[in-house]
C-alpha positions in Angstrom: 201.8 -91.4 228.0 201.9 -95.1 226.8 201.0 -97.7 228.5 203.4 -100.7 229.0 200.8 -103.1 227.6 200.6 -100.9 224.0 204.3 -100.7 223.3 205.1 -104.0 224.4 202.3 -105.0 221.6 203.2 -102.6 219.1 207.2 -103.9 219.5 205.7 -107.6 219.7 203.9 -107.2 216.2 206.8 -105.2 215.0 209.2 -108.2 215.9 206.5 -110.9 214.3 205.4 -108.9 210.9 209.8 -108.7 210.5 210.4 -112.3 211.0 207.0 -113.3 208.9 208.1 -111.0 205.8 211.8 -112.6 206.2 210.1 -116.1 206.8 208.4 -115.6 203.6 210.5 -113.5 201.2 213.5 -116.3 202.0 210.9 -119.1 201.3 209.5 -117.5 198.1 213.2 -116.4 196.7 214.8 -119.7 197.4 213.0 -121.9 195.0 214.8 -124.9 196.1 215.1 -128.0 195.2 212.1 -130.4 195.6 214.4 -133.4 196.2 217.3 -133.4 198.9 220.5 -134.4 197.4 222.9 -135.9 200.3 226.4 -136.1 200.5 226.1 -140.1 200.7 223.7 -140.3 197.9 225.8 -142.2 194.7 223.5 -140.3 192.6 223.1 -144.0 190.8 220.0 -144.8 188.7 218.9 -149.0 189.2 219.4 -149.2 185.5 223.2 -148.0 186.7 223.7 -150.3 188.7 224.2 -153.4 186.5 227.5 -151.7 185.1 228.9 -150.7 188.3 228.4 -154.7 189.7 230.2 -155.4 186.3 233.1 -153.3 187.0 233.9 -154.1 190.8 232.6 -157.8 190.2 236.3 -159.3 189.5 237.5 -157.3 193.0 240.0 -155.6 191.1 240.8 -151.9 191.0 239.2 -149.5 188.7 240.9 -147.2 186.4 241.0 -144.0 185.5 238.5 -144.4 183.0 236.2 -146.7 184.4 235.9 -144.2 187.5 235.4 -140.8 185.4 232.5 -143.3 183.3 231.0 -143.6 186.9 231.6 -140.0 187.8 230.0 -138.8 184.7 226.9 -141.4 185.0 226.3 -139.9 188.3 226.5 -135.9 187.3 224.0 -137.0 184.9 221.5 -138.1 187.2 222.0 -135.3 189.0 221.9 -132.8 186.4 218.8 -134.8 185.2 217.2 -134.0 188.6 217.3 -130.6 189.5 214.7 -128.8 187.6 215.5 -125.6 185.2 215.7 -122.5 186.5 212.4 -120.8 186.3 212.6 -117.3 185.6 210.6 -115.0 187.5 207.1 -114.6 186.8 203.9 -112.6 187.3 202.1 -115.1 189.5 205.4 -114.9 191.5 205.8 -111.2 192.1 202.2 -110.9 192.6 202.6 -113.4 195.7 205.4 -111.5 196.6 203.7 -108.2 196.2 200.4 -109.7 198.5 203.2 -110.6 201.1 205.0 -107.4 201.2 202.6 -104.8 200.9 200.6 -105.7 204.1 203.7 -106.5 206.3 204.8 -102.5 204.7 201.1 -101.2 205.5 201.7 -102.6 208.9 205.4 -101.2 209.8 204.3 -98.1 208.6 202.0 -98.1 210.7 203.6 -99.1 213.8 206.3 -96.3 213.5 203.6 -94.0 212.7 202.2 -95.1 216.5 206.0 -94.8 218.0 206.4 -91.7 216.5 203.3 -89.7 216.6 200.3 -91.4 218.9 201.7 -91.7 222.3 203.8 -88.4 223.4 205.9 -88.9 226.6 203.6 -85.6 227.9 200.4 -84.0 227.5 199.8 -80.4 227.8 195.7 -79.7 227.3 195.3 -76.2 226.6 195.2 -74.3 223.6 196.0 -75.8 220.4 197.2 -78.8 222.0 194.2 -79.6 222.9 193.6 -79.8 218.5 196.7 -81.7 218.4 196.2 -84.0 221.0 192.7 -84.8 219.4 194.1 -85.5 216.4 196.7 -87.9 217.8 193.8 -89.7 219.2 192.4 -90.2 215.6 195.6 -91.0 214.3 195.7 -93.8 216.7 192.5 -95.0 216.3 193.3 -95.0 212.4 196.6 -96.9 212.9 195.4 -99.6 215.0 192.5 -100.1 212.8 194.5 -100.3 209.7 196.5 -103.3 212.2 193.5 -105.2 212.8 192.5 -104.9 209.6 195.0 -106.3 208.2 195.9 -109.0 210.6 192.3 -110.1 210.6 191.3 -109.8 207.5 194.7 -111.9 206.5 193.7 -114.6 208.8 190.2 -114.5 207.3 191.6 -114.6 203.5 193.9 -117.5 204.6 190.9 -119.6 206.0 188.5 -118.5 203.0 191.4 -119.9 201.1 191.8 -123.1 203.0 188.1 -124.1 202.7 187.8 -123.4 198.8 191.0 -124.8 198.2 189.7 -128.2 200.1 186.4 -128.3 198.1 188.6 -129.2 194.7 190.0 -132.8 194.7 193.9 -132.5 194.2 194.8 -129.6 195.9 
């Protein structure tokens, strides 16, 4: 039978690998922008800004054309701003595939520990006594291959952090 402490961990790293692999597959598909653009942003360059003194100098109304000149200035800029679209490319499905094919490894192995390593009864004679053997390896296996993961991630992450702070500009 499984103890309280063992599913409320299992369900606990379930919930957390979910919300990481989310977290991250969001973060790495959104490719946003690297600069905010706000809705009271006038999207004005300072070389701009000498025309549009000129035109509201004389505190008269602008026209039509005068304000689609502005308009237009300002879609430039912000065209001029946002970066190309990058289409996707090895370096980026090979983060995505070192993201996803833990947090997988993981699940799997989680349902396989639901499913298969803690029965709601144990009957130990006969062949169950086999079976029930082999559930204990099973489980054994499973939480190893979730150790070994989560700690050899966090390892990885801090092997990467110190090399990564040994190169200037990084």
């Amino acid at each position: 039978m499984p103890t309280t402490s063992h599913v409320l961990l299992l369900i606990g790293i379930l919930l957390a690998s979910t919300l990481l692999a989310v977290t991250v597959l969001s973060a790495l598909g959104a490719g946003g922008h690297e600069r905010q653009i706000y809705a009271n942003t006038m999207w004005l360059k300072s070389s701009d800004f000498d025309h549009v003194a000129d035109l509201v100098r004389d505190q008269r109304t602008l026209t039509d054309q005068e304000l689609r000149e502005v308009a237009t200035t300002q879609l430039r800029n912000v065209l001029a701003d946002v970066p190309p679209a990058q289409p996707a490319t090895a370096s980026g499905l090979r983060q995505t595939l070192f993201v996803v094919i833990p947090i997988a490894a993981m699940l799997i192995s989680i349902i396989v520990l639901f499913a298969s390593c803690y029965p709601v009864a144990v009957f130990l004679w006969g062949d169950e006594d086999k079976r029930w053997a082999a559930a204990l390896w099973r489980r054994k296996a499973m939480w190893g291959i979730i150790g070994t993961i989560l700690i050899g991630g966090l390892l990885a992450n801090a092997f990467f952090q110190g090399v990564g702070g040994l190169f200037p500009g990084n």
